[in-house]
C-alpha positions, 0 to 999 in steps of 0.5 A: 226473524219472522219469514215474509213473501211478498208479492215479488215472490212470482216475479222472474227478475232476479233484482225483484226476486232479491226482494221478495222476503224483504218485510216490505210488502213490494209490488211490481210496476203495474197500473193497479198499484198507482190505482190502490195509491189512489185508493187508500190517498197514499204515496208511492215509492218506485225504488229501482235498483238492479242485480249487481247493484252494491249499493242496491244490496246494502241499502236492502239489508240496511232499510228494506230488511229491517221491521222498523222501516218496513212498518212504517214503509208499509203503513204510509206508501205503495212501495214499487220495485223496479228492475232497471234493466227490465225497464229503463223507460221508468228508469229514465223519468225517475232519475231524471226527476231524481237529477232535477232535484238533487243535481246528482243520480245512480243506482239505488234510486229511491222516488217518490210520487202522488198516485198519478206517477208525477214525482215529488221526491227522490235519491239515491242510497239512504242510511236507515236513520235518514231514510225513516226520516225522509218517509215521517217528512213526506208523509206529514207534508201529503197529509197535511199540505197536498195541494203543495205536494200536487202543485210541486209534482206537476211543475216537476214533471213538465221539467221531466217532460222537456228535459232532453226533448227536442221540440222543433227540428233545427235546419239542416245546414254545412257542418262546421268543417272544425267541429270536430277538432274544437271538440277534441282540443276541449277534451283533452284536457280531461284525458288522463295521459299517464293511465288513460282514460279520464281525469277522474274517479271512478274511472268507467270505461267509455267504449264509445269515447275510445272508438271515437277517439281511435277512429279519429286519431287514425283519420286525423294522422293525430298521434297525440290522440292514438297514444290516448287510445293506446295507453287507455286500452293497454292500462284497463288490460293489465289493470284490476278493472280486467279479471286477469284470470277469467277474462272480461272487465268490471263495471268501474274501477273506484280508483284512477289507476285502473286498479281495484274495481267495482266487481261487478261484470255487465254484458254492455260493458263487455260487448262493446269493448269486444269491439274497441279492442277488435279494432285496435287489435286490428291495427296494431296486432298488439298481443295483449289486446288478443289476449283480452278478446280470447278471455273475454271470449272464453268468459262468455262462453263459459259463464254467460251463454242460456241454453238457447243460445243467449248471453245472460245480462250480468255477474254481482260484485258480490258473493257470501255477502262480500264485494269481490270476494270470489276474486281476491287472493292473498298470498298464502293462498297464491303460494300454496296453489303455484309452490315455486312459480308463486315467486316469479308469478306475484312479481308479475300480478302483484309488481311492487305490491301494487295489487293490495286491496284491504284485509290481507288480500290482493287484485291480480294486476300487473305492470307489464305485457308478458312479452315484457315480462319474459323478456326480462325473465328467460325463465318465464314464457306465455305458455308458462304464465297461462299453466299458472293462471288455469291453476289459479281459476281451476282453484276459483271455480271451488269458491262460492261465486257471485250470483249471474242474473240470468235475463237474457236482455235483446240489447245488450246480446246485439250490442255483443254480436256486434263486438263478436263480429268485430273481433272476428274481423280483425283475428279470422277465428271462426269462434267469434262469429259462431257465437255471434250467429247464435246470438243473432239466431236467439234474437230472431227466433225468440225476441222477434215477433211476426210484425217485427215487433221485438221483447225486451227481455228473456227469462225462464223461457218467455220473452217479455215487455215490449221493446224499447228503441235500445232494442230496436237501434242496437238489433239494426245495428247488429243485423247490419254488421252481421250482413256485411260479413256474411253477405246473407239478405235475410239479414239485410232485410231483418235489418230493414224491417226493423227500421221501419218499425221504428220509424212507424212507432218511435219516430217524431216527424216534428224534431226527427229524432226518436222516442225512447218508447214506442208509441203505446207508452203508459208514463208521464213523460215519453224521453228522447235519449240524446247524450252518449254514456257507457252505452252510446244514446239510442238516437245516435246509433239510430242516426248511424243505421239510417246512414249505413241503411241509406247506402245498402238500399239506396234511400236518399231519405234516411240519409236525410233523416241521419242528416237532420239529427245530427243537425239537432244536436251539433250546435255545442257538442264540442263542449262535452265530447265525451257526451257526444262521442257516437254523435262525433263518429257520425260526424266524422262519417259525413265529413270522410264520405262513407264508401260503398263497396258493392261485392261478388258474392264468390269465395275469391272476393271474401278477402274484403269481407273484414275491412267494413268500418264506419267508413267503408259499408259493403254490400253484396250482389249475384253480378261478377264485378266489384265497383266503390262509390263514394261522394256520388261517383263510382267507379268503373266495374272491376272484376279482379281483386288487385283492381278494387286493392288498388281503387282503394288504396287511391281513395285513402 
């Protein structure tokens, strides 16, 4: 085949730069691609995909390597690609374009649209056939019918203007004092109570659901709930969806027992469950929820960390253009590296044969802690099992890996400081908070402009793209975390600038919820995110920073703020829990009266630093006595530890 190089070819993203040989002449997102539509009167194709995208890589070498469709894409369309996670403001308009049509979405996501940006048409993953067809169709009817192309994408696009828009703030009223408990009984029956997680599949891990869900089983004394989280969490540790050699989970598993996974690995996924399992940990001090925190550790710390100090964004499903590959073992394999251990170890990975996946080849699960399992099996011990398992990854690290996409993206690394934080709080090693300070010292040194303007992204040393409320809510997040842990007020105040920038830039005073984008946006529509997902929306965590923010600085007006966009969205949200789960912890926060505890910042006070939560926010001060708050009244000043024990022990 002939060699092309189109104009992806000096792109730094990795998804753009899998494209960059396709036949297919792709441009970047830029005005003067819509400007040459408009020129030469043709559609415009913005096919958007990411790096560990499967689906993404097979509908390219089905259709986009293909000099057939390439022709005919070329001769008819402007043909954008788009790195979703580099921009997901033009992610959002298209898939929820793409959703209005078809009631359905994902990655590839493949929309057409007239020169303006309006959109027309769209999907998902099209097979060659149907998609040479879908591009004859389209260009007939622009060429031959545009008026009823143009009227049908201007209907369209003032559907994706409204679409999740609140217009008019709702007034604030008493929340409902069973909101909460309705929204549970409703959900429950979507809990998988055999293997956790939910009654479907594929089967995500929802962090935000689990956090939700531990909080409010806990708070709630709902034992029925705290089984839920117990079981969810315990079944993703020993199941596929956890590589059981390297540590960190999977995108998804396509099965309902957690079983074979979906090979690629996310930084979001794997930051925010650093955080579930920090916190479950810190309750039940179960070793196998250590365990998950230390590989997840170790797998950031060997394969995800940049040279300055950021974490890279993903890991591909695939490698040698196979999905999982790099993962799969099959038994000879397992029997030549680990000889006489080979036995007693496939009984644990591969209980009942239970890790068979096709092909001869098998996923490294079990059925068992490894207390269990020695327990069961004298011969065995942890330290044992862990010779075998460095064995096994020293052997791994020979194979061809999959590819790690290398952008260092400004959410996801806060959405892990935060997770790292967590994680430190609840086992006291000092690795995790390192790691977490050296993210946040990433952050501010390269993705923080003068004027508290943040980038999106990093890559090939040069941040890039103007930053999105995802950036801003998670950064103020993470900047809050890492103040109460270590009591620095450049933090707090990072923290602070940071919410006045977005209130400046994002916020709508008409609904007082905020924009996805800032308030230079350049697309047809500007998006409110609303409905927590994998990763929790970023009005919700918003409303949770102005909470937190309204007791470390004392303004009565952010707590107002979070106050009225919990308003905006409380009406109904206990019929999709799981679409509200972060908006649910709100909720739960107001309802129990977050506590303030105000510390000395001397060493014999430090012993408290680990038990901020969502319901006790701690702050820091130079006096010598320690004094809680909490509904409008604090106590008297202590000035000895036992004291503020005591005081808090009272409250609960």
């Amino acid at each position: 085949m002939e060699q092309y190089t189109n104009e992806l070819i000096h792109e730094s993203s990795l998804y753009l730069q899998q494209h960059a040989h396709n036949p297919v002449n792709w441009v970047p997102w830029s005005k003067e691609a819509f400007d040459r539509a408009e020129e030469e009167q043709k559609l415009v194709l913005v096919s958007i995909g990411y790096s560990a995208c499967h689906w993404c890589h097979v509908m390219e070498h089905e259709c986009f390597e293909d000099e057939e469709v390439a022709a005919l894409m070329n001769k008819h369309f402007v043909c954008i690609k788009v790195d979703r996670e580099e921009r997901p403001d033009v992610d959002q308009v298209y898939m929820t374009a793409v959703q209005l049509m078809t009631q359905r979405g994902g990655w590839p996501l493949n929309c057409f649209t007239i020169p303006n940006g309006q959109p027309v048409y769209g999907g998902t993953y099209f097979p060659k056939e149907q998609w040479m067809h879908v591009l004859k169709s389209l260009h007939h009817t622009y060429t031959s019918e545009p008026g009823k192309v143009l009227e049908y994408a201007k209907e369209l696009s003032e559907g994706v203007q409204q679409s999740d828009l609140i217009a008019v703030a709702e007034p604030v009223q008493p929340f409902p004092a069973d909101k909460l408990w309705e929204l549970v009984r409703r959900w429950q029956p979507r809990m998988d109570m055999v293997e956790g997680g939910p009654t479907s599949a594929p089967k995500f891990p929802l962090p935000s659901n689990i956090e939700f869900l531990l909080h409010y089983g806990t708070l709630e004394k709902n034992e029925s709930i705290q089984k839920y989280v117990d079981l969810t969490l315990h079944k993703m540790a020993l199941g596929g969806i956890y590589d059981q050699l390297g540590g960190g989970f999977s995108r998804y598993s396509v099965d309902m027992l957690w079983k074979i996974p979906h090979f690629e690995k996310m930084l979001y996924d794997n930051g925010q469950l650093l955080s579930v399992y920090a916190q479950a940990y810190a309750q039940t001090k179960t070793p196998e929820y250590k365990r998950v925190l230390d590989q997840t550790l170790g797998w950031l710390e060997r394969e995800m960390q940049s040279e300055e100090g950021g974490l890279f964004a993903a890991q591909d499903a695939d490698s040698e253009g196979v999905e999982g590959k790099y993962y799969v073992w099959t038994k000879e394999e397992i029997e030549a590296a680990l000889g006489e251990d080979a036995s007693w170890f496939w009984k644990l990975y591969n209980p009942g044969n239970k890790g068979f996946w096709e092909h001869q080849q098998w996923v490294l699960l079990r059925n068992e802690t490894w207390e269990e399992f020695c327990e069961m099996n004298p011969s065995v011990n942890p330290a044992k099992i862990q010779a075998q398992l460095d064995t096994l990854l020293h052997i791994r690290k020979k194979r061809i890996a999959p590819v790690t996409d290398t952008k260092c993206l400004t959410a996801w690394n806060a959405l892990t400081i935060n997770g790292l934080i967590e994680a430190f709080k609840a086992t006291e090693d000092h690795g995790y908070l390192k790691i977490a300070l050296q993210i946040a010292k990433w952050l501010r040194k390269y993705q923080a402009a003068g004027d508290f303007q943040l980038f999106h992204t990093r890559q090939n040393n040069r941040s890039f793209i103007t930053g999105f409320l995802d950036d801003y809510a998670t950064a103020i997040q993470a900047f809050l975390a890492l103040y109460q842990i270590t009591g620095d007020e450049e933090d707090l105040d990072f923290a602070k600038h940071l919410c006045t920038y977005t209130l400046e830039h994002f916020y709508d005073e008409k609904s007082g919820m905020f924009y996805f984008t800032p308030d230079n946006h350049d697309l047809i529509a500007r998006k409110m995110e609303i409905n927590d997902n994998v990763i929790p929306s970023t009005n919700s965590i918003m409303a949770h920073n102005l909470l937190t923010l309204s007791l470390l600085i004392d303004n009565l007006d952010y707590e107002a703020k979070s106050k009225q966009m919990l308003q905006n969205v409380i009406d109904g949200m206990e019929q999709y829990g799981s679409g509200y789960s972060n908006w649910a912890l709100l909720l739960l926060r107001f309802q129990k009266e977050v506590r303030l505890l105000t510390l000395p910042l001397t060493p014999e006070w430090n012993m408290f630093r680990k038990q901020s939560s969502p319901f006790l926010v701690i702050r820091y001060t130079r006096e010598s006595e320690a004094t809680v708050c909490a509904a409008g009244l604090c106590s008297i000043p202590m000035v000895h530890t036992r004291e503020v024990e005591d005081y808090l022990e009272n409250l609960n």
